[in-house]
C-alpha positions as CSV (number, residue, x, y, z in Angstrom):
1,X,-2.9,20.4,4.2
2,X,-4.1,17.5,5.8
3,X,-4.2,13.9,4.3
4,X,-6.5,10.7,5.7
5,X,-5.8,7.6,4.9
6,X,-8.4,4.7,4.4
7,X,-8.7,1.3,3.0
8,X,-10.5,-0.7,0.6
9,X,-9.7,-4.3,0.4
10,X,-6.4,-4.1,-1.3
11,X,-6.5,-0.3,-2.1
12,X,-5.6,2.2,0.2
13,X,-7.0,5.4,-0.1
14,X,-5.2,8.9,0.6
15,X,-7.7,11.6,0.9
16,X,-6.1,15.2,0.3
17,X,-7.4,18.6,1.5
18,X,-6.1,22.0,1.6
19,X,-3.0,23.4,-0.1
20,X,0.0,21.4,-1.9
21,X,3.0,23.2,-1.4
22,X,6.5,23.2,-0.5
23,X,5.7,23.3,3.3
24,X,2.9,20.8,3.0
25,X,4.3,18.4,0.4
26,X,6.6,16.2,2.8
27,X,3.3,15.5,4.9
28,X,2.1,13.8,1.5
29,X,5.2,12.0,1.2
30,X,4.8,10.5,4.5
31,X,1.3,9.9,3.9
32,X,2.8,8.3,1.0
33,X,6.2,6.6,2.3
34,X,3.6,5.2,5.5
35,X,1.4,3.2,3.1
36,X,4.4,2.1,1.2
37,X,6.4,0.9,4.0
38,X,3.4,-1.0,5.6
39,X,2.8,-3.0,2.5
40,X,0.0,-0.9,0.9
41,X,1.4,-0.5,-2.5
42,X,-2.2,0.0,-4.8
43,X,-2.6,3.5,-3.7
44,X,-5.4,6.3,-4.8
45,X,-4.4,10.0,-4.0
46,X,-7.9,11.7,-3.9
47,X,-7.2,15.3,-4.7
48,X,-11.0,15.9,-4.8
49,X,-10.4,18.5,-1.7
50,X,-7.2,20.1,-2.5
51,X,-7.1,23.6,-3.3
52,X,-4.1,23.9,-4.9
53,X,-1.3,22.2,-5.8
54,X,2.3,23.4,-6.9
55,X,5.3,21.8,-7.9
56,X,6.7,20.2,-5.0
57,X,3.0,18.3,-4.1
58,X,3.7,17.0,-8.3
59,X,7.0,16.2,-7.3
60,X,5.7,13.8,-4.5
61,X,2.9,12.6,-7.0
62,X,5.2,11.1,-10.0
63,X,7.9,9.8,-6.6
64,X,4.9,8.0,-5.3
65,X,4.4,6.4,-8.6
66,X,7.7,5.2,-9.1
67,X,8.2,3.7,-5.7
68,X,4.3,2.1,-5.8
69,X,5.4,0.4,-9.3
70,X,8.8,-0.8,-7.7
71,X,7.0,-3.0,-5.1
72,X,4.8,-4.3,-7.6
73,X,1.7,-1.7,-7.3
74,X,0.6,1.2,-8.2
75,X,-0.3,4.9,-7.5
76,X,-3.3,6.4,-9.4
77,X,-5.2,10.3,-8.4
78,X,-8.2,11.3,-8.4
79,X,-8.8,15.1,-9.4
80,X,-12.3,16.7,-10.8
81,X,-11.2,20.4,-10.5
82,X,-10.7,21.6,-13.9
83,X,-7.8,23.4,-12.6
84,X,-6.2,20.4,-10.7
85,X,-6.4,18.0,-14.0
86,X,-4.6,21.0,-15.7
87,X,-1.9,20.9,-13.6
88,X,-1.6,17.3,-13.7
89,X,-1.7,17.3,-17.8
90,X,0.7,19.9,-17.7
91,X,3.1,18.6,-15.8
92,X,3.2,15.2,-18.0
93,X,1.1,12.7,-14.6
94,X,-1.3,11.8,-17.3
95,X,1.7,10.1,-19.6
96,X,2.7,8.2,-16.3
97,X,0.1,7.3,-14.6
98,X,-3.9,6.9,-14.7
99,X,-6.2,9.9,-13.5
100,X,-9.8,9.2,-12.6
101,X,-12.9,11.8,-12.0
102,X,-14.0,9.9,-8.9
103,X,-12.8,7.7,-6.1
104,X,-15.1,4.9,-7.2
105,X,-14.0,5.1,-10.9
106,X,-10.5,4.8,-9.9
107,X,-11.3,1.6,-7.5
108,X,-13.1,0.2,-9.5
109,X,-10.8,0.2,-12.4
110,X,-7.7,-0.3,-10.5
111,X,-7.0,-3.8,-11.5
112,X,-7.3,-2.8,-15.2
């Protein structure tokens, strides 16, 4: 798995590719924790390239989301694969937090 951040005026961007696992999940949470700790807290985890996802990655997902919200921002995904969004309803992430079909939707919208 590898992760890219980038950013967008206030929005930071973290771009996803390859598997989400139990051996690659803690490289999101650093992705994550990274951003966080630098002051980025309006995050957007774009999931558009990652292949998979399993519970650990889901794990890092709804942590994200609480730590984002406690500084006063938030985390939102971005996840087209019919498979991906699954997962995500699944699990509950759509209850918790917003999930967009495309980066631009999801900046676009963030403030809303």
């Amino acid at each position: 798995m590898k992760t890219e951040a980038k950013h967008e005026k206030e929005v930071t961007i973290i771009a996803v590719s390859g598997g989400i696992d139990a051996l690659t999940a803690p490289d999101l949470a650093r992705a994550i924790v990274d951003q966080i700790a630098e002051g980025h807290v309006y995050l957007v985890v774009d999931l558009i390239g990652a292949e998979f996802m399993g519970s650990a990655g889901l794990h890092i997902l709804f942590d994200g989301v609480k730590e984002t919200r406690a500084q006063g921002g938030d985390l939102r995904v971005v996840a087209i694969d019919p498979e991906m969004d699954n997962v995500l309803k699944m699990s509950g992430f759509h209850n918790v937090a917003r999930v967009f079909t495309s980066e631009s939707d999801a900046l676009a919208r963030f403030g809303s």
